[in-house]
Structures are given as C-alpha cells and as structure tokens.
C-alpha positions in Angstrom: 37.8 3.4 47.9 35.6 2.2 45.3 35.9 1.3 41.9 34.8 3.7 39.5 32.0 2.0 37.0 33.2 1.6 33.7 31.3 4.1 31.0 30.1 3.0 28.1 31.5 5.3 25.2 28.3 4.5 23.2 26.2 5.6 25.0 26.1 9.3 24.4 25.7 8.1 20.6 22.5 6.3 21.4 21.3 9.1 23.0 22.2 11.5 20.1 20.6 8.7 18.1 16.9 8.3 19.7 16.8 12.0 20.0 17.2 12.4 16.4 14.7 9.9 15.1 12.5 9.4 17.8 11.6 12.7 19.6 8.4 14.0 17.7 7.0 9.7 18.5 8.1 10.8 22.3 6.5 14.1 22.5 2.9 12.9 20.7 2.9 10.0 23.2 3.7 12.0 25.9 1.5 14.7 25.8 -1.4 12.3 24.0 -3.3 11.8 27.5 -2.4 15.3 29.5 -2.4 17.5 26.7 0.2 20.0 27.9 2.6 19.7 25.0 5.4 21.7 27.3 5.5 20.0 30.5 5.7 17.0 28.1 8.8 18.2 26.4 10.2 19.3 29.7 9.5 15.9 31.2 11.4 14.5 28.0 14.2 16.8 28.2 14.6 15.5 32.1 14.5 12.0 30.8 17.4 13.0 28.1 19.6 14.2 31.4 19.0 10.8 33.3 19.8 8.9 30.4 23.2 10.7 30.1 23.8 10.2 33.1 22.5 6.5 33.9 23.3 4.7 30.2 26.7 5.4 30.5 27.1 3.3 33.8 25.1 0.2 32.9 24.5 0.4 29.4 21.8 1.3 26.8 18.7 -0.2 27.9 17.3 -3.0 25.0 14.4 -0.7 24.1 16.1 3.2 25.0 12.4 5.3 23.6 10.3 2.8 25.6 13.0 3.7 29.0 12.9 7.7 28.1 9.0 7.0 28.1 8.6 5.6 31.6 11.0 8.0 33.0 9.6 11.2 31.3 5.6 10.3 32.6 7.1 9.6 36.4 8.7 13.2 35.8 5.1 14.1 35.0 3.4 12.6 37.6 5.8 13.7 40.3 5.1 17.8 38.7 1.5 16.6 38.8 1.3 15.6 42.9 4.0 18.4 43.6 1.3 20.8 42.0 -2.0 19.3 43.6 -3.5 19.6 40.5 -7.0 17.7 40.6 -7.1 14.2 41.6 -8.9 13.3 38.6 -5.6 14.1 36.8 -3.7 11.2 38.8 -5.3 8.5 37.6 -4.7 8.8 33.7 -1.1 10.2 34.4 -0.9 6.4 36.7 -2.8 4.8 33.1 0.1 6.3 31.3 3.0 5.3 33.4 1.7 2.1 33.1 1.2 2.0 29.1 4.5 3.1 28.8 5.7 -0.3 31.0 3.9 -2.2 29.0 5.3 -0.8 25.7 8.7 -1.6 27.5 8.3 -4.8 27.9 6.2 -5.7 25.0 8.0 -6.7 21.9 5.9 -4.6 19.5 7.0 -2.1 17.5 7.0 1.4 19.3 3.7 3.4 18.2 3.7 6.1 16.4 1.3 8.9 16.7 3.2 11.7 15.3 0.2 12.1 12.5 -2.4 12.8 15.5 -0.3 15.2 16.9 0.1 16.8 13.7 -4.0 17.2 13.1 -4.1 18.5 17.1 -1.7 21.5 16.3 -3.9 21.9 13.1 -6.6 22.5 15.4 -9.1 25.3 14.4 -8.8 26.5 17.9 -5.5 27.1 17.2 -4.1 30.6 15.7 -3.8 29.9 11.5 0.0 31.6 11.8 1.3 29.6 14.4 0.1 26.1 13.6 3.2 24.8 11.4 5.5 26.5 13.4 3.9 24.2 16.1 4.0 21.2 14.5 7.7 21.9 13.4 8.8 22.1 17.1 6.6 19.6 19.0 6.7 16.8 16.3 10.0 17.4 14.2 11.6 18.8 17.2 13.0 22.3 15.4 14.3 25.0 18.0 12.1 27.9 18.3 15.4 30.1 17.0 15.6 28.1 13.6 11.8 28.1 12.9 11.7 31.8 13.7 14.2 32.6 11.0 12.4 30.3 8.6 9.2 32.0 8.7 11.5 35.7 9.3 9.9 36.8 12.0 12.1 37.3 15.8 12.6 34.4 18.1 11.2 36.2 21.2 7.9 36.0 19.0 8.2 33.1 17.6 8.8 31.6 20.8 5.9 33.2 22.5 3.6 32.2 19.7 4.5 28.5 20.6 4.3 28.8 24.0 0.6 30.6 23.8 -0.3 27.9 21.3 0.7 24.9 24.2 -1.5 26.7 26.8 -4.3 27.1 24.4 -4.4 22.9 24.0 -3.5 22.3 27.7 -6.3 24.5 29.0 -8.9 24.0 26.2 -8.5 20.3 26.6 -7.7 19.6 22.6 -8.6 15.9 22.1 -5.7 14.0 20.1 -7.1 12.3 17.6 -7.0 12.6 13.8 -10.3 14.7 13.0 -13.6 13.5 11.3 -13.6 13.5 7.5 -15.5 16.3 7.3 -13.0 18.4 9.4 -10.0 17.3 7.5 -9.6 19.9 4.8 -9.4 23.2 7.6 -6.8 21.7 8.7 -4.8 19.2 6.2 -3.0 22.7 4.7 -1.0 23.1 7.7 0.1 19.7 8.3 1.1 19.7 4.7 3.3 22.9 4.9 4.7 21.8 7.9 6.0 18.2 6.7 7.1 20.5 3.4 9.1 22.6 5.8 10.7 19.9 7.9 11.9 17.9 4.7 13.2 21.9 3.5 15.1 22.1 6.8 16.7 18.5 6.5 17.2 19.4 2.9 19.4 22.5 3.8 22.1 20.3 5.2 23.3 20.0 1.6 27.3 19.0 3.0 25.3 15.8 4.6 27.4 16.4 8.0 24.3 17.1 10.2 23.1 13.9 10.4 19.6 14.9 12.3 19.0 17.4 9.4 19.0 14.2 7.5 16.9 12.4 9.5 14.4 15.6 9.3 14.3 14.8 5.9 14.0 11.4 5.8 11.2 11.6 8.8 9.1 14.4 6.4 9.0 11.3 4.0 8.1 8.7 6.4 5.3 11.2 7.2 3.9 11.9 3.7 3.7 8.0 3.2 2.0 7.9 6.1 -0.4 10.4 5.6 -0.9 9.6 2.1 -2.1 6.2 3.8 -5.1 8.2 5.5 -5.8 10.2 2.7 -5.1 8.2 -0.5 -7.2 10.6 -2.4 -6.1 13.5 -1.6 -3.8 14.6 -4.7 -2.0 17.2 -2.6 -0.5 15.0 -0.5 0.9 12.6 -3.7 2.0 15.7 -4.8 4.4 16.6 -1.7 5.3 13.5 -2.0 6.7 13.8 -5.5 8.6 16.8 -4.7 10.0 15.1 -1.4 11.1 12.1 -3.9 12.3 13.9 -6.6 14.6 16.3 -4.3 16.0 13.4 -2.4 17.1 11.5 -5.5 19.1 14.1 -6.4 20.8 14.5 -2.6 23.8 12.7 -3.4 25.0 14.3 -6.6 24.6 18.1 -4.7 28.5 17.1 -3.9 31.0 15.9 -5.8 33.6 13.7 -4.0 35.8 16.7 -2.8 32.4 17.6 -0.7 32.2 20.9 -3.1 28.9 21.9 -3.7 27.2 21.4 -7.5 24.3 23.3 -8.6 21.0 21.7 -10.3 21.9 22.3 -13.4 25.6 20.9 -13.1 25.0 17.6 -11.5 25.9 14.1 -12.6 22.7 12.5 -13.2 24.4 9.2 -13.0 24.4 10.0 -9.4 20.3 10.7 -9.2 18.2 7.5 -7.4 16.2 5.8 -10.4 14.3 4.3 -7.5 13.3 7.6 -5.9 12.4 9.1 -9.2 10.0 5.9 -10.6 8.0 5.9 -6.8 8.2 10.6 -7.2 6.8 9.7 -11.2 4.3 7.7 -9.2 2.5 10.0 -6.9 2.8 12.5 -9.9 0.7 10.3 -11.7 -1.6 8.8 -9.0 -2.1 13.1 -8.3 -2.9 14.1 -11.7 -6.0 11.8 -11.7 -8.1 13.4 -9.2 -8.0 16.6 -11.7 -7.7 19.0 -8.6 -4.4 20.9 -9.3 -2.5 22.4 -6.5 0.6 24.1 -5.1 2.8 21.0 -4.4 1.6 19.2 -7.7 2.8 21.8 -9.9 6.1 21.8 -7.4 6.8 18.3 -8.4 5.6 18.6 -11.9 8.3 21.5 -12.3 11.0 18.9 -10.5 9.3 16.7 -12.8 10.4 18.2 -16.1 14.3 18.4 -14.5 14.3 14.8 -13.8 13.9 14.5 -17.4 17.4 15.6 -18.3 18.4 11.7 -17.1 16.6 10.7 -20.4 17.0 13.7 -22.7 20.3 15.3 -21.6 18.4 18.7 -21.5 16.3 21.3 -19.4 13.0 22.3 -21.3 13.2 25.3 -19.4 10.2 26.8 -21.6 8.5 24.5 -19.5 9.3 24.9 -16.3 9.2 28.8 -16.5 5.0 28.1 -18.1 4.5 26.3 -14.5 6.1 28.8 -12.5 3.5 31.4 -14.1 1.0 29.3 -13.0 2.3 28.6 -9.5 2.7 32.1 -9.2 -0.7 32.9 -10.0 -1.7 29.9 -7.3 0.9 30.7 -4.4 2.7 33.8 -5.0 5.2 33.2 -2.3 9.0 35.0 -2.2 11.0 31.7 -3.2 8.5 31.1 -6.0 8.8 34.4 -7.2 12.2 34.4 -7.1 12.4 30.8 -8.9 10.5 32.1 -11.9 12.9 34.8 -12.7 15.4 32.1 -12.0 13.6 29.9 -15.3 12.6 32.9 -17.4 16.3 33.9 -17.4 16.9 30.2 -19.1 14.2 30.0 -20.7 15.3 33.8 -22.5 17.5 35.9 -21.0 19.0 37.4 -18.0 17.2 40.5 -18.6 13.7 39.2 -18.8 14.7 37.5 -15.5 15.9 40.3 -13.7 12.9 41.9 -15.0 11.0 39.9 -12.9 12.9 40.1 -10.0 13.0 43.8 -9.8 9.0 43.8 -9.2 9.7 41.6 -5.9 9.1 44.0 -3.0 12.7 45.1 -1.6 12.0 44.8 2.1 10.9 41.2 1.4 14.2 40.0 0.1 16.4 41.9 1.7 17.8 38.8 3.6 16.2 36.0 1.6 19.8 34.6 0.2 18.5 32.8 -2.8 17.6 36.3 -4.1 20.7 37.8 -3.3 22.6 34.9 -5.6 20.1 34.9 -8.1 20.4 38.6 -8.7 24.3 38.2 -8.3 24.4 36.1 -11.5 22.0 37.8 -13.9 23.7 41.0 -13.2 27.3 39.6 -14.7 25.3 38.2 -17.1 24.3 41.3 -18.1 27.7 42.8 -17.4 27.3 44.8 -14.7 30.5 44.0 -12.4 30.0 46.7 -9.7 26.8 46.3 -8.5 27.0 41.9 -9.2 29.6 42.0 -7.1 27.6 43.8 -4.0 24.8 41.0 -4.7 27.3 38.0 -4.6 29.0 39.7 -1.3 25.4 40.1 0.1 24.5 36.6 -1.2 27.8 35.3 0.8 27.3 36.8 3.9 23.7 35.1 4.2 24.8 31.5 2.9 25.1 29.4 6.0 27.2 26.5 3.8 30.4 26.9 3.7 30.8 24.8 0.2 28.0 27.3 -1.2 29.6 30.2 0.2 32.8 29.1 -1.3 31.1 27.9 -4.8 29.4 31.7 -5.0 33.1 33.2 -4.1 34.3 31.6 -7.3 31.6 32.7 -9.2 32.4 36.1 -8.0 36.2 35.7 -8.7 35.5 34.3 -12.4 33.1 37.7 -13.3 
C-alpha cells in the first residue's frame, strides 16, 4: 500500500490569498490576447481547482499567479482545439502559453494590466448601464449576485447583462489597449465609478473580518494611483483619490477595541492615519488647480471639512451641508440625497432634515438602509416614538453588519 503524500496545510491559504489580490491581474492577462472575458474566467476558475488539488501535495509553487497562468491558457487551448475554432486562433493562444512560461520563470515582477482591461469594458461598443458592473466582476472579481444588489436591479439581469456584454467583446474583437487621448473622456466616467464602487464594497466590511473586502479596498487605491499616473491632469481622478484616502484613514477608528461599531461623528481621531490624510489633502489640492469641479472632488472636499475636526475638535456642518447642495445639483444620486438631509439636520434641525428626506421618492428607498436609519433618528429627534421605531426596525432588518445592526438596536432601546 502506498504512502499517502503529506498535505501541506498552507496551501488552501495561498490559494485564498492569490485569489484575493491577484484575480482581476489573472483575468486581464488572460483574456488580453483571445478576448473572451468568460472562457477566461472559466479557464481561471479550472486553474483555482488544480491548484487545490495539486499545491497541497507538493507545495505552493515559488511564483503561484505565474502557475495559475500557464495552467488556465492550456485550459484554453485545449477548449480551443476541442472546438475547431479557426486555426488562426491556435497560434496566439500557443504565443500565450508561452508568455505566461516565460513570466514563470522570469524574475520580474508580474504585469499588471488591470487598467487596460478597465478602458476595454469602458468601450463605447459597450452598453453605458452595464460597463461598471463589468469592470466590477472581470477586474475586481465581484459576484454577479453582490453587484446586482448594488446597483438594485435582480441577479438573473444583472447576470445576463454581464454575460451579453462578454459576447459583445469576444465577437466584436475589442482591442485591449488603453484608448487614444482623444477617446479617453467617453469612457474615463465608468472606470472611475467602478474603482469608486469596488473601494465602497471593500469599505462595507466595516468589522475588518473579510479580509478580500479589504483587499477590494486597498486594490481600488492601488488603481486610482495608477490611473492617476496616466492621467495626471485629470482632477477627477485626484479627487477619488482623496475620498479613497480620507475614508481609509478613518478605517480603524470605525471599531473600538470590543469590535463595536462607532459612527463618524463618535470616533477617536487619535485613531485616524495622519499619513493617509496629508497624501488625501494632496490630491485635494493637486484637483482644485485645474479649476474643473466635479462629483468626487466635492466628495472629498466634504470628507475634507470632517478631517478637520483632528485640528479643530469640531464639525462645520454649515459647510458640509453648502456642498451637498451643490453635489446635489451636480449628481443627484439616492445616497447623496439622503446625505444632505443627514448635514442639514446638524447643520439646523431634524426637521429641516426630514424635510428633505420626505421629497426622496418612496419606491427609491424603500430598501436603501442608510435611509431607513437616517429617518429612524430624526424621527426620535423629533419625538415621534411609534413610527421611529418602524424606521429603526426596517433599518435593522436591511443592515448586513451585525455590530451596526446591534449599535441601531441600542439606539432604538435608548428612544
């Protein structure tokens, strides 16, 4: 009988671990030369199996993206011959194989084309509704079930839209390439929003125990930098940036050291990263020059003025409320809405805030849950227990954090 191999109890972690922060590189390289954006991310997901499977029993491989790489494009090449799809498909699927042996042998860094893959999804070509929701899944690696409910629409459609919008680049032959300069503003929007949305989603893991929400986070940074590399004078993109910055200096002071949750308002600012804020003030700065004002600008501007309470001990909520006017006027989306009721009730009073909030459309909000515990509180403010109470129970039961869920409870309890 023979000896069982011994497994290697790290290995499932270093899969976990390249998966997390190294899938939307996979996916871009992958799908860079044949343009089909699924069968790459089926090929992937094959490679992901074999690695479970094989890595245990001799080990993680020195260089485990540049081994998913070589085994993913045999995958495709074996679809490819299996298919008889035209012979002059063989030889660039052969030219990839081959780059990816190179890559794993080489001792360069492992290339990153994530921002090229962005720009392709941003095609024109491409339908204007799905192209973040795209770039949220094939680069960021998002589930078609978790982007649907950002963007409130059904998974079945979301996932259909993303599957129609893969065909559309596999059979229109969509280079991948970052577009000519002249091509860059139809399409920079979309990249932005999506990078904006991945660093939300990574944001939302505000207990810090899903470690590749984290990494969503930190990789929507990485991606800003980069992109503000290729576009250093586009104030837009310093402006995300800001906002990224100035929300991730205050990541660790959402909890205290029992892991409950602490609102904006309530945090230690001993606890915010100077370091974050100084590079955020930065981009602010480097933004404002250009004297082209946008949506993420006045974003971090407003993040801005509550970064200032580490110098003044206050909240010039006066402020902040005059640039949500103006962001309103610019981007009238649900959260900003919302947020502006949120400042005008510091700013004066609960009632002018629910004021505001009554004239947001009901069907929009109905399960939008910063509404529901925005609403909750201005209502006991204004001392109406019965119908605060139905908010914060409403606001509850669409709270996915336990600690926030448990933090609006007490609010609740205290009324």
């Amino acid at each position: 009988m023979t000896a069982a191999l011994p497994r290697n109890p790290n290995a499932r972690h270093a899969v976990e671990v390249v998966a997390r922060e190294s899938y939307g590189r996979l996916i871009a390289l992958l799908s860079a030369r044949s343009h089909d954006i699924a069968a790459a991310e089926d090929a992937l997901a094959d490679a992901f199996c074999a690695a479970m499977e094989t890595w245990p029993r001799v080990g993680v491989p020195a260089k485990p993206e540049a081994w998913l790489l070589v085994v993913a494009r045999r995958r495709l090449i074996d679809w490819a011959r299996h298919a008889n799809l035209h012979a002059a498909v063989a030889p660039a699927l052969l030219d990839a194989v081959n780059e990816a042996v190179e890559i794993a042998a080489d001792s360069i860094a492992f290339p990153d084309e994530r921002l090229k893959l962005l720009f392709v999804c941003a095609h024109p070509a491409i339908a204007a509704a799905v192209r973040t929701p795209l770039m949220l899944q094939t680069v960021l690696g998002l589930p078609a079930v978790r982007i649907a409910s950002a963007f409130l629409v059904q998974p079945c459609a979301m996932g259909q839209r993303l599957a129609r919008a893969k065909a559309k680049i596999r059979d229109a032959g969509i280079r991948f390439e970052v577009p000519e300069e002249r091509e860059l503003p139809t399409r920079l929007d979309a990249v932005l929003e999506a990078i904006y949305a991945a660093y939300g989603s990574g944001w939302g893991d505000r207990a810090g125990s899903d470690q590749r929400q984290k990494s969503l986070a930190i990789e929507a940074i990485e991606l800003g930098r980069l992109l503000r590399q290729l576009m250093p004078r586009e104030p837009e993109i310093h402006g995300l940036l800001a906002l990224m910055l100035h929300c991730e200096a205050r990541r660790e002071a959402r909890r205290n050291e029992a892991g409950a949750y602490i609102p904006l308002s309530e945090q230690d600012v001993a606890r915010w990263d100077n370091l974050l804020i100084e590079e955020a003030e930065s981009n602010l700065a480097e933004a404002e020059k250009a004297r082209r004002i946008g949506r993420f600008q006045l974003l971090a501007a407003i993040q801005s003025l509550h970064a200032r309470r580490l110098l003044t001990g206050t909240t010039d909520w006066q402020a902040i409320a005059c640039l949500y006017d103006s962001l309103v006027r610019l981007a009238p989306t649900i959260g900003t809405l919302v947020s502006r009721a949120a400042a005008v009730a510091e700013a004066r009073d609960a009632r002018s805030g629910w004021t505001l909030l009554e004239t947001i459309p009901a069907e929009s909000v109905k399960d939008y849950q910063p509404y529901w515990a925005l609403a909750a509180d201005l209502l006991r403010r204004m001392g109406r227990g019965n119908e605060a109470a139905s908010a914060y129970s409403r606001a509850i039961g669409l709270c996915e954090d336990p600690a926030v869920r448990k933090f609006l409870a007490q609010k609740a309890s205290s009324r």
